[in-house]
BABAKE-633370 format. One line per field, with one value per residue (C-alpha): z, x, y; residue in one letter. Coordinates in steps of 0.001 Angstrom, whole numbers, always signed. Each point is the difference from the previous one (the first is absolute). Layout:
# BABAKE-633370
up: c(Z|...)
east: c(X|...)
north: c(Y|...)
code: c(A|...)
***
This chain:
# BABAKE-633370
up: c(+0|+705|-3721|-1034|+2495|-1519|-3335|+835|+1175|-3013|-2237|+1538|+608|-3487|-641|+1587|-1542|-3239|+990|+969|-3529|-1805|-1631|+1414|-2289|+1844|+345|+1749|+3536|+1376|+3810|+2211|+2266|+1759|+3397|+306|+2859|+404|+2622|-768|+1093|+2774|+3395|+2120|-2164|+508|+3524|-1034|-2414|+575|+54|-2660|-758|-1968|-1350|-1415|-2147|+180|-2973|-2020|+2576|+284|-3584|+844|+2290|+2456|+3515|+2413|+151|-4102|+157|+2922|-1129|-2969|+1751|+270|+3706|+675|+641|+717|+1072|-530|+1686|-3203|-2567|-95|+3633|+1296|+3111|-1202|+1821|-1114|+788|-1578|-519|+1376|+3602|+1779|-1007|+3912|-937|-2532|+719|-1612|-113|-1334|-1292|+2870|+2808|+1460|-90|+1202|+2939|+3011|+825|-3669|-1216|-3405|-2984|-1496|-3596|-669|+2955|-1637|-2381|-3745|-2429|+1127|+98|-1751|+302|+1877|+1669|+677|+2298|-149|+2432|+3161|+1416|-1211|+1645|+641|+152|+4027|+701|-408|-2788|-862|-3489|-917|-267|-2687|-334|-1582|-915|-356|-2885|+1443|-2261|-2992|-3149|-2095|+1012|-1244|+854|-736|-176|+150|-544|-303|+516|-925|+726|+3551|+131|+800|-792|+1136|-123|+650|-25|+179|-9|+319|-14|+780|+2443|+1018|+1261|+355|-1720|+1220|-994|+667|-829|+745|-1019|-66|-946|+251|-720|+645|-969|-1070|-2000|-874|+1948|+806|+2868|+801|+3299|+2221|-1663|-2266|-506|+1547|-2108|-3023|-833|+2140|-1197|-1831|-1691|+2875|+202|+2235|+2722|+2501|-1484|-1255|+1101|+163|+38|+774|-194|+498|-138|+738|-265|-67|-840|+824|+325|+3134|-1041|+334|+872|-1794|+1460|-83|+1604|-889|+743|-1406|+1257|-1288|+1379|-1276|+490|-1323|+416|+1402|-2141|+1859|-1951|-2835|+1140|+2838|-1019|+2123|+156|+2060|+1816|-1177|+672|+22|+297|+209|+37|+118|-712|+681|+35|-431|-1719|+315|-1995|+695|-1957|+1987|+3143|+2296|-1945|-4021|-622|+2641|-532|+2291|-812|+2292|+5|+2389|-582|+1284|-887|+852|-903|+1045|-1064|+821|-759|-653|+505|+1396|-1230|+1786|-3169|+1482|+3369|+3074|+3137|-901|-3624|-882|+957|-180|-243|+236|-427|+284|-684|+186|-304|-876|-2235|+165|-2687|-912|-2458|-234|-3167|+271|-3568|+663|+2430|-2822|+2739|+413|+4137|+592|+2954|+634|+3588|+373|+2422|+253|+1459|-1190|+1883|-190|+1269|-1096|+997|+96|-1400|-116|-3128|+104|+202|+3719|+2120|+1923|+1424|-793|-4|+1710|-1597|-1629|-511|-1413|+285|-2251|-582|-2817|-847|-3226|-799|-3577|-1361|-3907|-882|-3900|-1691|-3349|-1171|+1150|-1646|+3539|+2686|+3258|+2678|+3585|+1503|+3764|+1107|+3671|+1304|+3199|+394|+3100|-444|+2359|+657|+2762|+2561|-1386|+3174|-1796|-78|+2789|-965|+66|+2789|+1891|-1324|+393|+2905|+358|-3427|-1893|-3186|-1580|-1375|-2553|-805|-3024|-1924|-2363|-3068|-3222|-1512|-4188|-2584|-3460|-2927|-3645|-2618|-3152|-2615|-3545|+516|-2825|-1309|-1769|+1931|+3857|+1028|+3367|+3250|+2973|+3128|+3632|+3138|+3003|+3716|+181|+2756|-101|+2816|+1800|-554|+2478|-1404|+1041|+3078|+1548|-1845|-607|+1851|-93|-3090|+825|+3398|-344|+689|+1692|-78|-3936|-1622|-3280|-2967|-1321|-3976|-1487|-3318|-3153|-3366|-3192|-3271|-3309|-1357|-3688|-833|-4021|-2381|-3332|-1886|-142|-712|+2945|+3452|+1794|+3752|+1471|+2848|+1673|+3465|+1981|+3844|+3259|+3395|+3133|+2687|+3252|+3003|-2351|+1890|-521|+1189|+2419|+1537|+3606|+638|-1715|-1234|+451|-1177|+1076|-1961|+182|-1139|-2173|-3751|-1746|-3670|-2990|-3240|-2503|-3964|-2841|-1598|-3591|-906|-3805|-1707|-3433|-2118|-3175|-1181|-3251|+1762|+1805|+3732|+2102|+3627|+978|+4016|+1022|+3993|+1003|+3495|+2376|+3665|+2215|+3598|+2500|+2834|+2586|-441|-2432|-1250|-1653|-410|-3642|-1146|-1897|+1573|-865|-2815|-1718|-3132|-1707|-3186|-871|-3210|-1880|-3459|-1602|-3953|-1021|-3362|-148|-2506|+736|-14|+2092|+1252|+4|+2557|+1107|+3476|+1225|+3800|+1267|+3595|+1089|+1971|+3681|+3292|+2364|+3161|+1812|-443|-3843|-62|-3722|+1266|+763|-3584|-2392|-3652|-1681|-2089|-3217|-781|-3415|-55|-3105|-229|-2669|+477|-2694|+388|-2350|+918|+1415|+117|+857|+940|+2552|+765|-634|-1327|+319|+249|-393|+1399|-648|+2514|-37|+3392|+286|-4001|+106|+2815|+2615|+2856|+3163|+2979|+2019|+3655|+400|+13|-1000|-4026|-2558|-2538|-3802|-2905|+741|-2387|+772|-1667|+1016|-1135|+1084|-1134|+844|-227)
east: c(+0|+2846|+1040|-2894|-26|+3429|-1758|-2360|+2491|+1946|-3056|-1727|+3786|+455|-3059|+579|+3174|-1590|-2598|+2347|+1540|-3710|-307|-1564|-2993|-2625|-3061|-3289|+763|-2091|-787|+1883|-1439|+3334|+1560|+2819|+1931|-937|+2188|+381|-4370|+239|+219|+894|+2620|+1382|+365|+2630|+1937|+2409|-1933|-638|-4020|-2310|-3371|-2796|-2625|-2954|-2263|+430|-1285|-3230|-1343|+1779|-593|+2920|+406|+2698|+2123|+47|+1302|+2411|+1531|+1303|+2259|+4343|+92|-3398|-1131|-3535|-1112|-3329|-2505|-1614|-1646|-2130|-995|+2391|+2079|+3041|+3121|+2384|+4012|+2633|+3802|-257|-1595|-2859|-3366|-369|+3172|-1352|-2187|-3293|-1936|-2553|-294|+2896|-1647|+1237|-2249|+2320|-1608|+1729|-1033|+1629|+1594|-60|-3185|-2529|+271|-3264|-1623|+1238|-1770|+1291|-2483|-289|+3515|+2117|+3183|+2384|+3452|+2863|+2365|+3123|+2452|-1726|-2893|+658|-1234|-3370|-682|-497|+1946|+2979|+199|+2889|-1166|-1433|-3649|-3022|-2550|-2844|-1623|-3456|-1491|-1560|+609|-1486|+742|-3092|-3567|-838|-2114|+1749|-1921|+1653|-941|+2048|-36|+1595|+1522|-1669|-3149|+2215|-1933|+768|-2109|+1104|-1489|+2144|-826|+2465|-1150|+1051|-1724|+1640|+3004|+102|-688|-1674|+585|-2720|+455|-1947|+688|-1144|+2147|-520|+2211|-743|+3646|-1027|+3074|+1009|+3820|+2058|-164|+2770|-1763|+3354|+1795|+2541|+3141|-1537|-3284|-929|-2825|-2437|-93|-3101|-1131|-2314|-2319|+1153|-2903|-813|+1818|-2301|-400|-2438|+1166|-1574|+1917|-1171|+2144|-529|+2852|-520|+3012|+10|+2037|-781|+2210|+3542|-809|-814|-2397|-825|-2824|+51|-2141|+136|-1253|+14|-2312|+1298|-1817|+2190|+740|+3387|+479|+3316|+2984|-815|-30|-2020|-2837|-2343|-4097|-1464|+3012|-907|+1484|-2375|+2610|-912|+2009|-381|+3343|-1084|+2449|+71|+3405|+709|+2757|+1376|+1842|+1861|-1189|+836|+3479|+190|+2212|-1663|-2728|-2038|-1793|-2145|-1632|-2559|-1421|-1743|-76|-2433|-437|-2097|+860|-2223|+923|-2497|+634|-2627|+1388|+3390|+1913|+2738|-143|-1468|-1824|-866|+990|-2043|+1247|-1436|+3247|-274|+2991|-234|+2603|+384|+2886|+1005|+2841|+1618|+2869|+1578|+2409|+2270|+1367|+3186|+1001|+2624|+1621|-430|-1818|-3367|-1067|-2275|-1709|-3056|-1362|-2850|-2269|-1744|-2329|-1240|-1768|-1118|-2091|-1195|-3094|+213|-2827|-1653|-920|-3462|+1412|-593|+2631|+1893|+2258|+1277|+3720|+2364|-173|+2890|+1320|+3374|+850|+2432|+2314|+1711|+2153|+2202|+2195|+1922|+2226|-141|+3155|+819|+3834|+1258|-3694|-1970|+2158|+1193|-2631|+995|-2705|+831|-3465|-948|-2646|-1081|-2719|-1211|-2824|-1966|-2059|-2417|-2058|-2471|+547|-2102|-1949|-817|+3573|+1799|+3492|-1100|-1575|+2774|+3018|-1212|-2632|+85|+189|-3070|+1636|+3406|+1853|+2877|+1866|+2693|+1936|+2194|+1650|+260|+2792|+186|+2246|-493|+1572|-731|+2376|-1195|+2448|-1941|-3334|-1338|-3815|+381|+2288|+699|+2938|+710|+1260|-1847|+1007|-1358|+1071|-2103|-843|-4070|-1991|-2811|-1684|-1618|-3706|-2708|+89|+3979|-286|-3140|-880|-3167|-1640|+865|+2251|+2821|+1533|+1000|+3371|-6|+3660|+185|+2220|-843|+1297|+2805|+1824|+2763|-1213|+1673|-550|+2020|-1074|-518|-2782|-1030|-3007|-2|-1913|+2371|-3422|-3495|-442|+1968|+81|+2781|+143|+2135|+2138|+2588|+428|+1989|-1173|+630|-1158|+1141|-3107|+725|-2263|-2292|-3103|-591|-2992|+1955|-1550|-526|-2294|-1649|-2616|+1066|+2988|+1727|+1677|+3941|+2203|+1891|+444|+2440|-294|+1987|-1553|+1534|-497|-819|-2655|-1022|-2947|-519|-3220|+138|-2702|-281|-3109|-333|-1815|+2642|+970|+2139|+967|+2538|+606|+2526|+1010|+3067|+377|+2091|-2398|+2062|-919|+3373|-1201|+1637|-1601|+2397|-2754|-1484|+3481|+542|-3836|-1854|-2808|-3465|-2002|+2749|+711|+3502|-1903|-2988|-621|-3290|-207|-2731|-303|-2818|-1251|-2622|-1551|-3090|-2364|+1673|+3002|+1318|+2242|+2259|+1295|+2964|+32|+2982|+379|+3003|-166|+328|-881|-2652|+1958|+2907|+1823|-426|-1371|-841|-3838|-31|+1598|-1727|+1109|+180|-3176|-888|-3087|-1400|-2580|-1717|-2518|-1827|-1953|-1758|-1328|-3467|-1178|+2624|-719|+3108|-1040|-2677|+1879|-2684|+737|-975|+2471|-487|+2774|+900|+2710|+1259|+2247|+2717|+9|+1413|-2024|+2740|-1178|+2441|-469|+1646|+32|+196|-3234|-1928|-1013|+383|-2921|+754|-1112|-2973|-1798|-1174|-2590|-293|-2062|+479|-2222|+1421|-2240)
north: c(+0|+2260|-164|+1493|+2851|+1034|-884|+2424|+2372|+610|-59|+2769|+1949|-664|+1566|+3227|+337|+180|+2292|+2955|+109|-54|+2563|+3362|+1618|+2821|-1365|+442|-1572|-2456|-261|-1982|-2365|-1258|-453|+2731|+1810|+3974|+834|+4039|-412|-2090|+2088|-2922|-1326|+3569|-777|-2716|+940|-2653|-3156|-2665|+841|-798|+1202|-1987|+2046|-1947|+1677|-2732|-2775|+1732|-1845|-3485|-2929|+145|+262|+1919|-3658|+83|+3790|-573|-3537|+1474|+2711|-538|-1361|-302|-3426|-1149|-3190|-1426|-2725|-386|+1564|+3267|+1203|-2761|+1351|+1812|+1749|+2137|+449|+2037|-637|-3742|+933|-1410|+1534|+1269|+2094|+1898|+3283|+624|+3413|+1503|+3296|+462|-1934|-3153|-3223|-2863|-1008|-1341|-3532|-1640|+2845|-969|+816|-1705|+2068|-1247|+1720|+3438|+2402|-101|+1448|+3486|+212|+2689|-1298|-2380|+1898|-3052|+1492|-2692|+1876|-89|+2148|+3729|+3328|+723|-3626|-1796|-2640|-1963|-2810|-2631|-972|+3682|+1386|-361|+3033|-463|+3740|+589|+1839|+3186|+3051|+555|+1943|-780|-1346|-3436|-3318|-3718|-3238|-2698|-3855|-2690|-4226|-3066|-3402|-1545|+2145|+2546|+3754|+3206|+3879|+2809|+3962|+2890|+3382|+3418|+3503|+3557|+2416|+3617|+109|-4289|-2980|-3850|-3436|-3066|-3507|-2648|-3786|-3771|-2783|-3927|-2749|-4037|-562|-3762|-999|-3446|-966|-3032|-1713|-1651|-1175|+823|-2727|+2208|-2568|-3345|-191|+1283|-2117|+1353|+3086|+1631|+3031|+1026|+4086|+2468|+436|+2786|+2286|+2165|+3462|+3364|+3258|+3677|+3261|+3691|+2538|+4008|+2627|+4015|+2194|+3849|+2951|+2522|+3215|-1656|-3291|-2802|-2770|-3567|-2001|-3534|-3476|-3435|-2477|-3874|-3202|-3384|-3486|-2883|-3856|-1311|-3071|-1413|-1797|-1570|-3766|+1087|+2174|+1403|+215|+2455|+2452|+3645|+3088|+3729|+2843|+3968|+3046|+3828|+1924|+4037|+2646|+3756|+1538|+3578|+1789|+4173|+1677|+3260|-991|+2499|+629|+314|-2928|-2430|-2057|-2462|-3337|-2237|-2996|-1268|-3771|-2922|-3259|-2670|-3418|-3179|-3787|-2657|-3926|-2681|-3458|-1754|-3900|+1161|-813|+2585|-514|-1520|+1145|+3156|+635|+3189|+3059|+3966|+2911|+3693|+2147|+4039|+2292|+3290|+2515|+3522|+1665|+3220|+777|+3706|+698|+2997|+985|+1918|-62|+3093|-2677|-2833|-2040|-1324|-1254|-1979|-1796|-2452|-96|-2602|-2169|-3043|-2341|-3641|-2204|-3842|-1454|-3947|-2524|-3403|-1645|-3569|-1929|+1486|+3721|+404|+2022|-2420|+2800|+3296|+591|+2442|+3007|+1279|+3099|+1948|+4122|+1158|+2831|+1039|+2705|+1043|+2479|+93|+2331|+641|+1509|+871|+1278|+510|+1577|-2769|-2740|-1219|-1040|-1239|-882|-980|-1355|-1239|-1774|-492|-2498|-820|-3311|-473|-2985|-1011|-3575|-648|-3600|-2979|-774|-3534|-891|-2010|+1064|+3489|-117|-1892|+1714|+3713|+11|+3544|+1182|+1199|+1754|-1337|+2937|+111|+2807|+720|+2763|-10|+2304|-107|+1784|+362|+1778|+418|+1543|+822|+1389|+1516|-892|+1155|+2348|+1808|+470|-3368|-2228|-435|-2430|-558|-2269|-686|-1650|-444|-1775|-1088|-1364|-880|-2357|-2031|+289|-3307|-1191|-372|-3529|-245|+2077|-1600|-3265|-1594|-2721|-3241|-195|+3112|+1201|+3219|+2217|+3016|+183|+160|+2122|+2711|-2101|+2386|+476|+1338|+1536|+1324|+396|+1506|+846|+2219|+1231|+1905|+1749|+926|+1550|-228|+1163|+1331|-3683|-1691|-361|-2386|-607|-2404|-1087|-2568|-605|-2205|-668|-1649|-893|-1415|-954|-845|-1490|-1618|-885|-4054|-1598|-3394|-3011|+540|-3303|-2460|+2340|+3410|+2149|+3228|+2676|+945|+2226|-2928|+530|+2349|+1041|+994|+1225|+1515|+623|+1680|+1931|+1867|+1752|+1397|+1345|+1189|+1970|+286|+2644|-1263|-2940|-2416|-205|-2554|-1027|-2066|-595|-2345|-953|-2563|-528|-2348|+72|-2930|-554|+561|-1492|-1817|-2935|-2469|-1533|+3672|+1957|+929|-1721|+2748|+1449|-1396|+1097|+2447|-735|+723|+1768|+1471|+1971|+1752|+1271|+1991|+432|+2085|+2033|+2535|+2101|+2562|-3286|-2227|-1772|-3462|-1472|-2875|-104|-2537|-1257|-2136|-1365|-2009|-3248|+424|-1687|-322|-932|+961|-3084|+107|-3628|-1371|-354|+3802|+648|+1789|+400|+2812|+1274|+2404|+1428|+1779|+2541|+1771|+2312|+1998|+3236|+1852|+3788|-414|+3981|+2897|+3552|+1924|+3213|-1446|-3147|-2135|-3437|-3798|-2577|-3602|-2391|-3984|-1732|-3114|-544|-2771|-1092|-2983|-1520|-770|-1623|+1005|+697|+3818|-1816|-3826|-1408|+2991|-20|+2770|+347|-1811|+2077|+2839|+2530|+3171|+2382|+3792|+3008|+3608|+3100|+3147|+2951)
code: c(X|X|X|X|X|X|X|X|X|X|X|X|X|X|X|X|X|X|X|X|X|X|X|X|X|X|X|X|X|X|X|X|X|X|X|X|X|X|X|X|X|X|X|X|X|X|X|X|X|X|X|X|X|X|X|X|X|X|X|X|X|X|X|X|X|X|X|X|X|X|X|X|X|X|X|X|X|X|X|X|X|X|X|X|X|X|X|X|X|X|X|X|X|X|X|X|X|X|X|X|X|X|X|X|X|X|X|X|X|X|X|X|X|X|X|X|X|X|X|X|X|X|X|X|X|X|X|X|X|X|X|X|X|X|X|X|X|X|X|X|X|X|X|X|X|X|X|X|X|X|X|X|X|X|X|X|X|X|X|X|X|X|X|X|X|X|X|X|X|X|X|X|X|X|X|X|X|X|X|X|X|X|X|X|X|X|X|X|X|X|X|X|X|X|X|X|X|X|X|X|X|X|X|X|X|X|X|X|X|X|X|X|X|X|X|X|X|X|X|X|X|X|X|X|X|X|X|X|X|X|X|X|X|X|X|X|X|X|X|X|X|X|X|X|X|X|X|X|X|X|X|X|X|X|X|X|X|X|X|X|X|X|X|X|X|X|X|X|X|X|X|X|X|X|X|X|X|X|X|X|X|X|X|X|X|X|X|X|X|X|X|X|X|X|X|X|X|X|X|X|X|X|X|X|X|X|X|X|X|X|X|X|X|X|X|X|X|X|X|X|X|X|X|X|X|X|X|X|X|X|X|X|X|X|X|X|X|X|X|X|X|X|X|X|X|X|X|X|X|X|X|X|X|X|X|X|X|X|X|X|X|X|X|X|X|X|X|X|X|X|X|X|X|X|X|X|X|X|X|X|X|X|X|X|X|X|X|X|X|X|X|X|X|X|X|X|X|X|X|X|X|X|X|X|X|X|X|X|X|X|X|X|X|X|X|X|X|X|X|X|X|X|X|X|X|X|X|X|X|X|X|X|X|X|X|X|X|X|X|X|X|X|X|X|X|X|X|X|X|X|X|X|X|X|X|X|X|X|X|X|X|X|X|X|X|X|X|X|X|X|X|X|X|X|X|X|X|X|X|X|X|X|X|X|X|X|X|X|X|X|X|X|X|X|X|X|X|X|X|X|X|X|X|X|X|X|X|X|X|X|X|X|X|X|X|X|X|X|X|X|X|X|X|X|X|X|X|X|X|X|X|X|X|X|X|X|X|X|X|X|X|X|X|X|X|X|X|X|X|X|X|X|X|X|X|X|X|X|X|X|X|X|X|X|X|X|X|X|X|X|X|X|X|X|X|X|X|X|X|X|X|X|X|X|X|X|X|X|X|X|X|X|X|X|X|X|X|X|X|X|X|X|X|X|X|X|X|X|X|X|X|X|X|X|X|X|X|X|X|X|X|X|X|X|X|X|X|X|X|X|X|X|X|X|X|X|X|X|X|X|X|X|X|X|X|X|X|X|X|X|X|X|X|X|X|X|X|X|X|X|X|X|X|X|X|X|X|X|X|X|X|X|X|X|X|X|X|X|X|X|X|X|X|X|X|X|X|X|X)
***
């Protein structure tokens, strides 16, 4: 399989090459519909000018069937893995870390929560998105928290430039279907966004089943129908944008209610377990220009967060005794950040001072739904505060930026009166308090080799210390299967990355952006979950990790009616623990390389386009046993869109849309045990008007 990835490789290189000597006739352009980096726009990329970033325009998803693990999987050091097919639980990581080490925010605001730490991506909003910010070198200014693998925004749309209504329908392969309305208007002095959405999925595709006999019996196995899997979806989303004199405000709601089945491995399918999962995100964004001082200017954000998760499974096909369970997690938090621009200083400060609360709280509940007992609850305060220091030489061709981060945790979890240990062990204590702190030091710096109006060349290069702070999971366990650790340590890195980037425009006709990037990191106190009985285990500060590798990003345009990505990622993530038996074994689920390719050509009435996925083998386990190998895997995708009615000056238009997803109907699976949808079609309609 690997010789056709390098196959693949040179032919689309090749391709490229050829491109930039065609020849270069005026003619009338035709719009773009592509994926592409605008930096010189993006105010929060200006806040880290250093950093390996990335920017996702998401106008061209809003006619085709994807989802926010299609978009992201595609990315240079981005790596999603999947339970399954669409709706399936999916998590994220970046540069070879966990997924729990990787920050994700919307529209600014944090929404990790603190008992897993890590993301369901299919629990987050997609379709009224406006774009998706990848922020590879850590978490910059402006932005809470610190982050070993780097941060993910996902920005809401919410300003408008011209009033229109979209309708969009769309279905395919599984029963799948999906609505959606979207309306945008203009009112003095502001503008409004609504969105409100309905998708359905049974996700009934045909798999092997190897019935958990991989190497000692093939015979058995049979071509068996995914079950449970199936999913409903509901979105709404509300955002108003308006200016007040000098500042510039943002109120904005989404809220998302899932019910889905959890269909287990594949050799051991479930029946009736189902999971019903709500969530209201709400924040209000405030930004001043010459507040108080002409070159100072304050933002804020205030948010809440608030989600319920209730599990089903009344044949206990999870778990025993009492197997349903009822979660509630609230969070809430504030965010104050100035900026001072003293540009006769060549020097930009900035700081980031913010607050917040989350609490947890969890009922146990019988196989008929009944409360058996409600948990502890638990709760964590935080404090953040940053301070960077933008300094620029040479006529803003050399940037260096000293940052510091400062955090302080205080995490808080009431006795279990039902538990003997408890109530042996700590007679007199009611609340068990633990407190941390920590900094986070960064540098960065950019060089500007080549800038002109058609052509920026330039180096970038960062260094830094970040934590990952404990979960309630870690800290206080859960009953009967973990004992938890009060005495845990932050995991800590060692980050740094290197690189060039170029941003071209050798014609009216052409746009080039691309980059190379070579990284690293060193993770120490790994938190590993041990065996402390029979049936329990207990986490430790064990593991030790070394990734390193290399990454390259390049999108090419072509306005005459051809574009093309390429994103390639190598990486070597080995475990350097202690432990013989794991030293030098690479980590679980990281594969050595992963590369995407997109080849597209439009016209005024329509586009056609071929995209490329390629995922290395890897290993489920620690040990790197043969049963936890999985081989590497390659997926085509083609889809077809044609534009029967456009107006330009009113931007009306109807587009009708064909996709076939993984072409050549590869059966694999992302995780052990857990199947990956054959070959699916997709129809889609949008009216625009």
């Amino acid at each position: 399989m690997i010789s056709y990835f390098r196959l693949s490789i040179i032919l689309f290189l090749c391709f490229s090459a050829l491109t930039l000597h065609a020849q270069n006739k005026e003619t009338k352009e035709v719009e773009i519909r592509a994926n592409v980096e605008s930096q010189s726009k993006n105010s929060n990329f200006a806040k880290n000018p250093t950093g390996f970033q990335k920017e996702i325009d998401l106008t061209s998803t809003n006619t085709r069937y994807t989802s926010l693990p299609d978009v992201l999987n595609r990315e240079a050091g981005v790596r999603v893995r999947q339970y399954g097919g669409l709706g399936s639980y999916s998590t994220l990581s970046l540069r070879g870390t966990n997924p729990n080490q990787t920050k994700i925010y919307w529209n600014g605001v944090p929404i990790n929560n603190s008992m897993g730490g890590e993301i369901n991506l299919a629990d987050l909003p997609f379709d009224n998105l406006e774009k998706i910010e990848i922020y590879k070198s850590g978490t910059p200014a402006g932005f809470s928290g610190s982050s070993i693998g780097g941060s993910i925004n996902l920005v809401s749309k919410s300003k408008v430039e011209k009033p229109f209504t979209r309708i969009n329908l769309m279905g395919g392969s599984f029963k799948t279907a999906k609505a959606s309305v979207t309306h945008m208007d203009q009112f003095s002095g502001g503008s409004y966004f609504i969105q409100a959405l309905q998708e359905t999925s049974d996700q009934n595709f045909s798999y092997l089943n190897n019935k958990g006999t991989v190497l000692f019996n093939t015979y058995d196995d049979t071509i068996d129908t995914r079950r449970n899997a199936q999913f409903r979806k509901t979105g709404f989303t509300g955002n108003i944008a308006f200016e007040f004199g000098k500042t510039k405000i943002n109120l904005l709601n989404d809220y998302i209610h899932r019910k889905q089945g959890l269909p287990g491995p594949g050799n051991r399918q479930t029946v009736a377990v189902e999971r019903v999962f709500s969530k209201l995100s709400s924040a209000i964004t405030t930004e001043t220009n010459e507040f108080l001082l002409q070159n100072l200017t304050l933002e804020t954000k205030t948010y809440g967060n608030f989600s319920k998760d209730d599990l089903f499974d009344p044949k206990s096909e999870f778990s025993y005794g009492t197997p349903d369970s009822f979660t509630k997690t609230n969070q809430y938090g504030f965010q104050l950040s100035p900026t001072l621009y003293l540009l006769e200083y060549n020097q930009v400060l900035r700081a980031s001072f913010q607050t917040e609360q989350e609490f947890f709280t969890r009922y146990e509940k019988r196989y008929n739904h009944e409360t058996e007992r409600k948990e502890p609850k638990k709760r964590r305060d935080s404090l953040s505060a940053t301070f960077q220091d933008e300094i620029r030489f040479f006529s803003n061709r050399l940037f260096l930026v000293p940052q510091v981060r400062f955090e302080k945790f205080t995490d808080r979890f009431g006795k279990d009166e039902t538990s003997v240990r408890n109530q042996l062990l700590d007679p007199l204590t009611d609340v068990f308090y633990v407190k941390q702190a920590f900094t986070n030091p960064s540098f960065g710096i950019k060089i500007i080799w080549i800038k002109k109006d058609s052509l920026e060349f330039g180096t970038l290069a960062n260094i830094s210390k970040d934590f990952r702070i404990p979960t309630f999971l870690e800290l206080f366990g859960e009953r009967g299967s973990i004992v938890g650790n009060t005495k845990l340590r932050p995991e800590q890195s060692r980050n740094g990355d290197f690189g060039f980037y170029l941003h071209s425009k050798p014609s009216n006709n052409w746009k080039i952006q691309s980059d190379v990037s070579i990284f690293q990191k060193r993770i120490y106190d790994m938190i590993l979950f041990l065996p402390n009985s029979q049936f329990t285990l207990r986490p430790e500060n064990v593991d030790q990790a070394f990734i390193r590798g290399l990454e390259t990003s390049h999108n090419l345009i072509w306005n005459k009616g051809v574009k093309f990505n390429f994103n390639y990622t190598y990486q070597d993530a080995r475990n350097y623990s202690e432990s013989p038996s794991l030293n030098g074994k690479y980590l679980p689920l990281r594969s050595k390389s992963q590369g995407s390719a997109l080849l597209a050509f439009f016209k005024e009435f329509g586009e056609i386009g071929l995209e490329y996925q390629y995922i290395g083998a890897n290993f489920r386990d620690r040990t790197n046993e043969y049963l936890g190998y999985l081989p590497a895997r390659q997926f085509w995708n083609l889809y077809i869109q044609y534009i029967p009615y456009k107006n330009s000056e009113t931007g009306n238009e109807l587009i009708l849309g064909f996709e076939v997803r993984n072409l050549t109907d590869k059966r694999v699976e992302d995780l052990v045990g857990y199947p990956l949808p054959g070959r699916s079609y997709y129809f889609t309609g949008s009216y625009r008007f």
